[in-house]
C-alpha positions in Angstrom: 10.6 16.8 10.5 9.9 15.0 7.5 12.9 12.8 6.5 14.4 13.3 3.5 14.0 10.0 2.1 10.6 10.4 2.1 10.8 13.5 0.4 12.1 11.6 -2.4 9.7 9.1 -2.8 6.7 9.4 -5.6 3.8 11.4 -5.0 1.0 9.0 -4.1 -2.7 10.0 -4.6 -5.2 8.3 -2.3 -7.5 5.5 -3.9 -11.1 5.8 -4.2 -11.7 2.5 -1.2 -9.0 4.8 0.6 -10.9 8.5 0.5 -14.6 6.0 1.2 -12.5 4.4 4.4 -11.6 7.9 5.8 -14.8 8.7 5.9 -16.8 5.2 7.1 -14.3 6.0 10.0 -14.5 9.7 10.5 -18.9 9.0 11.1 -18.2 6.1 13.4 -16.8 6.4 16.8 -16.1 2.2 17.3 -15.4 0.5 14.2 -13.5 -2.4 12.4 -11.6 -2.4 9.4 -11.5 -5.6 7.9 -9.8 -5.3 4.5 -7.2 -7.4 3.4 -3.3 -7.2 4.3 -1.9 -5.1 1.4 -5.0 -3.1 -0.1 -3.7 -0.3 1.1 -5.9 0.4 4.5 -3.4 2.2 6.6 -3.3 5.4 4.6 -7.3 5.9 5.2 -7.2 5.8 8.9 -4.7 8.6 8.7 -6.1 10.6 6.9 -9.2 10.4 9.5 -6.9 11.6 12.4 -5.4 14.0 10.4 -8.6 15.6 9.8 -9.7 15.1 13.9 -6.7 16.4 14.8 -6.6 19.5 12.6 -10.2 20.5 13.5 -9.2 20.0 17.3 -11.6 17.4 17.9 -9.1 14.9 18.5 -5.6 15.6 19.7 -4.5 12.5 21.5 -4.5 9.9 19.7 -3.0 6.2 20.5 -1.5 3.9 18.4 -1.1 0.8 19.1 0.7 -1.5 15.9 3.6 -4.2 16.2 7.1 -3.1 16.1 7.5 -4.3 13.0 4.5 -1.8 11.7 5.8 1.1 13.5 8.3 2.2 11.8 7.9 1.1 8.2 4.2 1.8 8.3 3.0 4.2 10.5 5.7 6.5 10.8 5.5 6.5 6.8 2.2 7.5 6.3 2.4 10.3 9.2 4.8 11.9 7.4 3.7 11.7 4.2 0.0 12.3 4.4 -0.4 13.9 7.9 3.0 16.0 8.4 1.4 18.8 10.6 0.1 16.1 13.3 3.2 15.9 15.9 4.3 11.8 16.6 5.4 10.5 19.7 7.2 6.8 19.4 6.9 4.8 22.7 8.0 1.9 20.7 11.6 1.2 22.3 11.8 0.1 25.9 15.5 2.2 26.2 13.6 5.4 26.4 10.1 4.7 27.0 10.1 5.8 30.6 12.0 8.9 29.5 9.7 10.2 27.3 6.2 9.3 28.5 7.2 11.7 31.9 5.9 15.2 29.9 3.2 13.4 28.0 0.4 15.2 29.9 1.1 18.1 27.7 1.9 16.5 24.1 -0.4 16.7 21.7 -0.7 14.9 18.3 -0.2 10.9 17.7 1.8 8.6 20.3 2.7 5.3 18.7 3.3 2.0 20.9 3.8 -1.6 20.3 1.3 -4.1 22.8 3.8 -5.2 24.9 4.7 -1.3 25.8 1.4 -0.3 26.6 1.6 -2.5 29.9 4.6 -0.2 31.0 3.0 2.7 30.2 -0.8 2.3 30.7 -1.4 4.7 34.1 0.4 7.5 31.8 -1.9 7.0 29.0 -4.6 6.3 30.9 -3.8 9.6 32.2 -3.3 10.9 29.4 -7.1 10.3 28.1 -6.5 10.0 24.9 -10.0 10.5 22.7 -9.1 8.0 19.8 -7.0 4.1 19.9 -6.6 2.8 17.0 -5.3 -1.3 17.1 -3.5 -2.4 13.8 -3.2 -6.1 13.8 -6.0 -6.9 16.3 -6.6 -10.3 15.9 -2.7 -11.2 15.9 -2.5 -9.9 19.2 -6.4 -9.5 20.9 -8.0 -13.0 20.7 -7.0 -13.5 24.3 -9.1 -11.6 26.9 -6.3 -13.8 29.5 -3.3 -12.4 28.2 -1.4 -9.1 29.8 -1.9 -7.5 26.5 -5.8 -8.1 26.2 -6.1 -6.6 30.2 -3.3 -3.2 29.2 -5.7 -2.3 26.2 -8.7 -2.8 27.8 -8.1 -0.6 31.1 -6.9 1.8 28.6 -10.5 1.6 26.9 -12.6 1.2 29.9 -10.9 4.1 32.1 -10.4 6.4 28.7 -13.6 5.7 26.8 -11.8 6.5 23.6 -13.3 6.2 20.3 -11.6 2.9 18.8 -11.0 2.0 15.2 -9.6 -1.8 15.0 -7.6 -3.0 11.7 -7.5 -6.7 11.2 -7.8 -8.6 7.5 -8.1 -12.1 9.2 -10.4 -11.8 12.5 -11.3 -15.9 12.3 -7.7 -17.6 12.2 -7.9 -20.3 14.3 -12.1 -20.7 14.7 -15.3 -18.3 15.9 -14.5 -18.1 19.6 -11.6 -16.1 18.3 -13.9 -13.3 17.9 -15.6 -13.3 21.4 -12.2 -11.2 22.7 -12.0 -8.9 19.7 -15.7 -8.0 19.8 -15.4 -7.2 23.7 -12.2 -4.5 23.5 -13.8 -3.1 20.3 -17.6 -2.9 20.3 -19.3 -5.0 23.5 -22.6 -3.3 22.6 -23.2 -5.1 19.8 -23.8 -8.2 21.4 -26.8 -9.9 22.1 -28.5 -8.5 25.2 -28.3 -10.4 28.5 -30.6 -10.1 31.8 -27.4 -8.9 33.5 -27.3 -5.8 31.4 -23.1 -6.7 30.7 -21.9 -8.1 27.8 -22.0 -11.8 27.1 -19.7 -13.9 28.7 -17.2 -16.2 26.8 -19.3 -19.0 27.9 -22.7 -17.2 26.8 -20.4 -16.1 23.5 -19.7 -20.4 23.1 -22.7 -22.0 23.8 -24.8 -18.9 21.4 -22.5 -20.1 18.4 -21.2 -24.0 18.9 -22.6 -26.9 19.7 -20.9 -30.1 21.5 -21.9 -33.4 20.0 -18.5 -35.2 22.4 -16.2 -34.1 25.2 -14.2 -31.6 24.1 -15.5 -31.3 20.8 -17.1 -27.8 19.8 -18.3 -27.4 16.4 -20.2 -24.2 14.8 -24.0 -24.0 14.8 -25.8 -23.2 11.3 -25.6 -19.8 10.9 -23.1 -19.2 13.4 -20.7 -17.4 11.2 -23.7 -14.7 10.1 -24.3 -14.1 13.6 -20.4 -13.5 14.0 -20.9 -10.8 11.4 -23.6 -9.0 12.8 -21.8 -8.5 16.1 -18.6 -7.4 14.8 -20.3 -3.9 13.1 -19.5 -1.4 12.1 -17.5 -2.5 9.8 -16.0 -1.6 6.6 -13.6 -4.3 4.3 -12.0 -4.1 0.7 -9.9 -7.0 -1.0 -7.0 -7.0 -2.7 -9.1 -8.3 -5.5 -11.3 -4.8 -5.4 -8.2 -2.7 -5.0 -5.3 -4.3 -6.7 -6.7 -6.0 -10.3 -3.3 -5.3 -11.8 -2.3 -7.7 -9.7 -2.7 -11.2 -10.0 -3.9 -13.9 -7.5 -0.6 -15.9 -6.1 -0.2 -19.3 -7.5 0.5 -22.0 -4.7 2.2 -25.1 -6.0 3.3 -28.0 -3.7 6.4 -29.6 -4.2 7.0 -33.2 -3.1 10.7 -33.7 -2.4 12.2 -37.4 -1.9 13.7 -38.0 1.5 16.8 -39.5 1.9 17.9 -42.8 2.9 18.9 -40.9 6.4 15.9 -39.1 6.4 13.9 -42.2 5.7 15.5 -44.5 8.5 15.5 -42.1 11.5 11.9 -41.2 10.2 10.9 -44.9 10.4 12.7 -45.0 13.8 10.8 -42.5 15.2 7.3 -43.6 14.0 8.0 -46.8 15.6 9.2 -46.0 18.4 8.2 -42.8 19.6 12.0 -42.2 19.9 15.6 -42.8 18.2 19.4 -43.1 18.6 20.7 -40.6 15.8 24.3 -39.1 15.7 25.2 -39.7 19.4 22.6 -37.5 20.8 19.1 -39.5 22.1 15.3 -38.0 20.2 12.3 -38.3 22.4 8.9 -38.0 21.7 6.1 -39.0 23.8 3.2 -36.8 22.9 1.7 -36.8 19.4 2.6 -33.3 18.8 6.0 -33.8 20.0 5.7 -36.8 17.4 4.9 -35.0 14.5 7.3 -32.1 15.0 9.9 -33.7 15.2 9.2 -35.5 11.9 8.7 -31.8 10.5 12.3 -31.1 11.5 13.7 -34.6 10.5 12.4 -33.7 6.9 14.0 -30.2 6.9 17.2 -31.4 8.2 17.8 -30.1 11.8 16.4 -31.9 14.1 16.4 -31.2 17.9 17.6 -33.9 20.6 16.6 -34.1 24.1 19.9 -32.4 25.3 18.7 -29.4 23.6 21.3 -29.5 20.8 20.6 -30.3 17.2 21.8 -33.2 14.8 21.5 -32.5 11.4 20.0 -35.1 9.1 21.2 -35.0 5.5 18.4 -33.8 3.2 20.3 -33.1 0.0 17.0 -33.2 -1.7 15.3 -30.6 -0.2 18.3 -28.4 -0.7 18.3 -28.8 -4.1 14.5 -28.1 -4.7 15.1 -24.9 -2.9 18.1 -23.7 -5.5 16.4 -25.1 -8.5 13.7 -22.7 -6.9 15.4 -20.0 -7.3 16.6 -20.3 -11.2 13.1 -21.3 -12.3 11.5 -17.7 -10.9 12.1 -14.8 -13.4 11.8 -12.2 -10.0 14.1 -12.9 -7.4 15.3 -12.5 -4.6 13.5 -15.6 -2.8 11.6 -15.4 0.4 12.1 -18.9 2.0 10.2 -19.4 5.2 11.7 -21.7 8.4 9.9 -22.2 11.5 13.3 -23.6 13.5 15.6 -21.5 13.9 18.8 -24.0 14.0 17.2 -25.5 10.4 17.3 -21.6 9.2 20.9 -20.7 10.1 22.0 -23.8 9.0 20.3 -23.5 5.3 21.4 -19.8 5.3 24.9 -21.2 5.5 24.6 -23.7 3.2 23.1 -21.3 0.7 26.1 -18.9 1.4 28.5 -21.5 0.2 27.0 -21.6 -2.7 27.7 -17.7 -3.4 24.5 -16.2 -2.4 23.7 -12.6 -1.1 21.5 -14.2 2.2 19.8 -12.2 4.7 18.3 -14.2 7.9 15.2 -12.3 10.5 14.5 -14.1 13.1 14.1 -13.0 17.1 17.6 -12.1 17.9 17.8 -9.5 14.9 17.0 -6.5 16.2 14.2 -3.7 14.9 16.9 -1.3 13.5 18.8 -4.3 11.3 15.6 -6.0 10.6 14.8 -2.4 9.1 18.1 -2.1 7.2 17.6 -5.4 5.5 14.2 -4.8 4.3 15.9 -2.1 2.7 18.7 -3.8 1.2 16.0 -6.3 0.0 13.8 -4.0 -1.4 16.8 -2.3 -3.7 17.9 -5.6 -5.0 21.2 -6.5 -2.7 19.4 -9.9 -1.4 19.5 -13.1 -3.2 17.7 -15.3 -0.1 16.0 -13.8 2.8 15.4 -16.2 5.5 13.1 -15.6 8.0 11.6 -17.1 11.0 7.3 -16.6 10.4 6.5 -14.8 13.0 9.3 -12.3 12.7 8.2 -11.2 9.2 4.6 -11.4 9.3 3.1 -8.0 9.7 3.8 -4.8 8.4 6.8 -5.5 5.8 6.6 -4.6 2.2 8.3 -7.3 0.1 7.2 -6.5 -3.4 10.9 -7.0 -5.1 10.4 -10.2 -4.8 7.2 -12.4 -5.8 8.1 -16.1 -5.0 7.8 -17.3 -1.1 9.2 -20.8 -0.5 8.0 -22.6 2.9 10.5 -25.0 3.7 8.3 -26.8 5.5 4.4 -26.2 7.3 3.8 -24.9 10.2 0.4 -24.9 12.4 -0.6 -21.3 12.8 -2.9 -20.1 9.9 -2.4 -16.7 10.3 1.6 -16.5 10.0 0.9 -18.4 7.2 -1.8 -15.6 5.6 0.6 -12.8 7.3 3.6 -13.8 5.7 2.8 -15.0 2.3 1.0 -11.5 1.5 4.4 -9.7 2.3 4.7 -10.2 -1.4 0.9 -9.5 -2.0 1.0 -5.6 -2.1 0.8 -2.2 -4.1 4.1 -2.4 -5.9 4.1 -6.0 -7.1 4.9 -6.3 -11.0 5.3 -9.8 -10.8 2.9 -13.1 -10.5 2.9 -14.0 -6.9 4.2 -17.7 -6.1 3.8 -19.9 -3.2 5.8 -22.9 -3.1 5.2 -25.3 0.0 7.9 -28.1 0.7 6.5 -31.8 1.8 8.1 -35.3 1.3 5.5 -37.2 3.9 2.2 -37.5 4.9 2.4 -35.9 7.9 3.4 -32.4 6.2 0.8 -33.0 3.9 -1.5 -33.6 6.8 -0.5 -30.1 8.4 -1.0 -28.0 4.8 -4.5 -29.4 4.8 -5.0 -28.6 8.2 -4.2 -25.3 7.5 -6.6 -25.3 4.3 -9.3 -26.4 6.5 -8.8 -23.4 8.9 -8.6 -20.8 5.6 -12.4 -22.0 4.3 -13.5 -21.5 7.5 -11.5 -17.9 7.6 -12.7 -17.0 4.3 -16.4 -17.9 4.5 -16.4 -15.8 7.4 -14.8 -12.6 5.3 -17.1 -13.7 2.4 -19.9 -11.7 4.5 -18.2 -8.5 4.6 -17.5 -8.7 0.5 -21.2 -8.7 -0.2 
């Protein structure tokens, strides 16, 4: 039954790049979709199944999408554009055993996160559904080790179901990401081997990088074009194309002054590899353990060995984040934390102050995560805090158009994910990024991630031609 909320939102007409996606879809049994997070792709996929499913040439239909996605996406757009095709959410652990018992007989759209397809798989498999569709396939199927990676490939090997895979970023962390994608969505587009199977991973490396040292891989000339032509068909629109009402977001970096606190248990630490801080003991023996807990020493929560947290005064940074705030003509503020002490702790401070604050992070469940992105989106949210992996797929943001990273983090893609929450139909504003650094180190980690993006976008470059 089509909610009533829905009934009261605007008519929407489908785009030109939407109708032109139905269809790339509808004539190609395995395919990608490639365009970028926010142009709008969902709504063409639907539209496909819609038409399957209402000329009975496919009624069972998987979706696999993040929690997140689920309900704020999916369910959406089934109600909206394909209303006659019956829904079947296998989303929630609670009753996912219940329902999938009469599922031999359901027919229309059954919609599951990737960790519930592993509970489920013999029932779908089953089942036989004759289309999957993946949303987010790179966030979740650059891993042909993981359980995930093994559930939706049983479910494509012992179903054979046509499979239409959504991803804007399919190169986050470098090529060899692809080599797992590729094999769930379209093995016969690799090179042919004398076995007759697909490539191996090591066939996959050794085709695209070379290895000038030990443990050094680096990408062959024209390693990137042959990336392309494996991962076909495949169909991609930018933001750019779709949205140019909408301008490019502005990232600014700001350099914030430590304090003397800050400075000495910083100095400490770089020494040392470890430090005596507030009664509680810091090591770090590793490099990596090294530099993150300088990233938390420079956000102010750091953690000790014990487990428990001192905080570090970093007035400084505080401050930037506040003057934030009155400088942007849109608010509310999106302020990104990757430590979950360091997030409470500023959403507290920011509290004090007489702020409407929201936090997301892992212990907020789906349904309040859901009510806050409401509240957001209506304007009853000053900050909303959020851990990056919690609020990087899926989640319309567009009433506010500032995001504030209190500090870098390593993983490209949360980083891409995130920052386009604001990057969407429905923005009136100019989109702002705002990173936080006051060392080298941070600044180290930004470029890091920079480095990573030219290597991302060269790749998508291909498809945009």
């Amino acid at each position: 039954m089509t909610s009533i909320a829905t009934l009261l939102q605007p008519e929407i007409t489908p785009l030109p790049h939407q109708l032109y996606t139905r269809e790339f879809l509808l004539d190609n049994p395995r395919a990608y979709n490639l365009s970028s997070c926010g142009s709008g792709k969902t709504l063409g996929g639907v539209m496909a199944l819609r038409d399957l499913y209402l000329a009975g040439l496919e009624t069972r239909i998987v979706v696999i999408a993040p929690v997140s996605v689920i309900p704020s996406t999916w369910v959406e757009h089934m109600e909206r554009f394909a209303p006659e095709v019956p829904v079947l959410m296998l989303n929630k652990a609670s009753n996912r055993r219940k329902l999938v018992k009469d599922i031999l007989t359901f027919k229309g759209v059954v919609l599951i996160n990737p960790d519930g397809l592993e509970a489920v798989i013999h029932e779908l498999v089953a089942w036989k559904p004759g289309l999957l569709i993946i949303d987010e396939l790179s966030g979740y199927y650059r891993n042909i080790k993981t359980n995930r990676w093994k559930a939706a490939s049983y479910l494509v090997y012992r179903a054979r179901p046509a499979l239409w895979a959504y991803t804007g970023t399919p190169i986050t962390k470098n090529l060899m990401d692809a080599y797992a994608q590729c094999l769930l969505v379209n093995p016969q587009m690799f090179p042919p081997t004398r076995s007759g199977k697909p490539m191996k991973y090591v066939e996959f490396r050794d085709m695209l990088m070379t290895n000038p040292k030990a443990h050094i891989w680096l990408p062959k000339a024209g390693a990137i074009e042959r990336v392309k032509e494996i991962m076909q068909p495949a169909i991609r629109f930018t933001r750019e194309q779709v949205m140019q009402d909408i301008l490019t977001p502005i990232i600014i970096r700001k350099s914030i002054p430590l304090s003397k606190e800050q400075e000495q248990l910083l100095k400490a630490m770089m020494e040392l590899g470890k430090a005596q801080y507030g009664g509680q003991h810091i090591n770090a023996k590793e490099a990596r353990a090294l530099i993150t807990k300088a990233l938390q020493i420079c956000m102010g929560e750091v953690y000790a060995s014990s487990g428990e947290t001192v905080s570090v005064p970093a007035p400084q940074r505080f401050q930037a984040l506040m003057d934030i705030f009155d400088e942007v003509e849109q608010t509310p503020v999106i302020v990104a934390v990757n430590y979950i002490h360091c997030l409470l702790s500023l959403a507290e401070k920011i509290r004090l102050q007489g702020y409407r604050v929201a936090v997301i992070y892992g212990k907020v469940t789906p349904k309040e995560r859901g009510e806050i992105i409401k509240a957001f989106q209506a304007g009853e949210i000053d900050f909303l805090l959020a851990h990056p992996q919690t609020l990087a797929h899926g989640v319309t943001l567009t009433k506010s158009s500032t995001v504030v990273w209190y500090g870098p983090i390593y993983d490209l893609e949360l980083v891409s994910q995130l920052n386009d929450r604001i990057f969407r139909y429905g923005q009136t504003g100019q989109p702002l990024i705002v990173e936080f650094e006051s060392t080298a180190i941070e600044r180290r980690v930004y470029a890091s991630l920079r480095g990573k993006q030219q290597l991302s976008g060269s790749f998508m470059e291909l498809f945009g031609e």
